[in-house]
C-alpha positions in Angstrom: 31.2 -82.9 -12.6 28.7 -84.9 -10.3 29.9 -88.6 -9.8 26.7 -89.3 -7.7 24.1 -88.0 -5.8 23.0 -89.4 -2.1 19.7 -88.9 -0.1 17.8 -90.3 2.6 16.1 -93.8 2.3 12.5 -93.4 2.9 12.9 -94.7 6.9 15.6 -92.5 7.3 17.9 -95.6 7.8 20.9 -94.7 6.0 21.9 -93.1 2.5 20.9 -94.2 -1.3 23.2 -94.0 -3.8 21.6 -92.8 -7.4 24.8 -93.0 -10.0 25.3 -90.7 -12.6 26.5 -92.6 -16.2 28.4 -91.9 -18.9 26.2 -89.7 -20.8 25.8 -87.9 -17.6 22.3 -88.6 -16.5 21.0 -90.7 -13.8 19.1 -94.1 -14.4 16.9 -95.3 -12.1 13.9 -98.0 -12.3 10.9 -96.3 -12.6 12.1 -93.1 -15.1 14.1 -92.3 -18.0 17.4 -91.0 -17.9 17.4 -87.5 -15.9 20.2 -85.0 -14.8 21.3 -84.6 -11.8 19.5 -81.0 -11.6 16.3 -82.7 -12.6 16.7 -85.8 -10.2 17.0 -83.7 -7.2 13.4 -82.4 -8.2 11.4 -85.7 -7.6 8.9 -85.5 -5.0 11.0 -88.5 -2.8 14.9 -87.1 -3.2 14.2 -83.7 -2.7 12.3 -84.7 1.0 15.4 -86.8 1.5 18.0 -83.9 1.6 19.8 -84.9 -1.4 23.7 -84.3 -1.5 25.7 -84.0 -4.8 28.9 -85.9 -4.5 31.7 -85.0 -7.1 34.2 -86.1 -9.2 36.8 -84.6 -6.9 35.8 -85.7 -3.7 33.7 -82.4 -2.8 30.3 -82.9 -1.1 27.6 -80.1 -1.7 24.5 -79.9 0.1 21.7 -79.1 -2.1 19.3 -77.5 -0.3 20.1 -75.4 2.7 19.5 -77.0 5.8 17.7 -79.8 4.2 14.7 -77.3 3.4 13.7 -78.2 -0.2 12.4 -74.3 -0.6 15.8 -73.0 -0.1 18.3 -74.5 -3.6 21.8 -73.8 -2.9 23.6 -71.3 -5.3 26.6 -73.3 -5.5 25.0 -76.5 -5.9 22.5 -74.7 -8.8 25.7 -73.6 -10.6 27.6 -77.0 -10.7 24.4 -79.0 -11.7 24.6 -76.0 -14.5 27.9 -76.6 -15.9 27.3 -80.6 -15.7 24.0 -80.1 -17.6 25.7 -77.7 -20.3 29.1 -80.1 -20.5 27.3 -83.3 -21.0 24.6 -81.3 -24.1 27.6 -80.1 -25.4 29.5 -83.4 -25.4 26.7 -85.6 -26.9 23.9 -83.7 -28.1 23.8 -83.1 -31.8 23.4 -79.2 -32.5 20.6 -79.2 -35.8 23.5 -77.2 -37.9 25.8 -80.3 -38.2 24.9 -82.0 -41.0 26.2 -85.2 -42.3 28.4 -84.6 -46.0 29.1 -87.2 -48.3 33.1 -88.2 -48.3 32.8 -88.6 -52.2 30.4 -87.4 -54.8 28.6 -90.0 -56.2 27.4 -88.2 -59.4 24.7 -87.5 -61.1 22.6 -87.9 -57.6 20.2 -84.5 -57.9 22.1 -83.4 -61.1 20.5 -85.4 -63.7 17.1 -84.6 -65.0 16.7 -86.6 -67.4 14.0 -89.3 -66.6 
């Protein structure tokens, strides 16, 4: 799973930290929550060769050679499994449904008004 990702500040000073939460996506100011596959798409991280940091320690470059034309494979397929755990984990599927612990009677049942 990606703990964070990191990319260049704008003046190429040092490294920005973006967190990723609880629910898996990234938070930032000016947008909504994203995923870390979408985040590395913004016009100023993907200039900024981007890095995805892990839960394990592992660094993965995300473009090759900082060229954002050229997406790594292995970074594609972790941002892929993070993107499918984290739907999986907290997004509802439309065939759960809701049941009632204890029938309440006569709720549908009686027709006569």
């Amino acid at each position: 799973m990606v703990a964070y990702v990191s990319y260049l500040d704008p003046d190429k000073s040092k490294r920005l930290r973006a967190q990723v939460g609880l629910a898996g996506k990234i938070h930032l100011k000016a947008f909504r929550g994203v995923y870390p596959s979408e985040f590395i798409r913004l016009f100023f991280v993907q200039a900024a060769d981007p890095f995805l940091n892990l839960v394990d320690g592992d660094k993965l470059r995300v473009y090759y050679g900082g060229d954002p034309t050229q997406l790594s494979v292995q970074a594609a397929g972790v941002m892929e499994n993070h993107v499918t755990y984290f739907k999986t984990l907290y997004e509802s599927s439309p065939n759960d449904t809701l049941e009632m612990p204890y029938d309440w009677g006569g709720w549908g049942v009686d027709t006569d008004f």
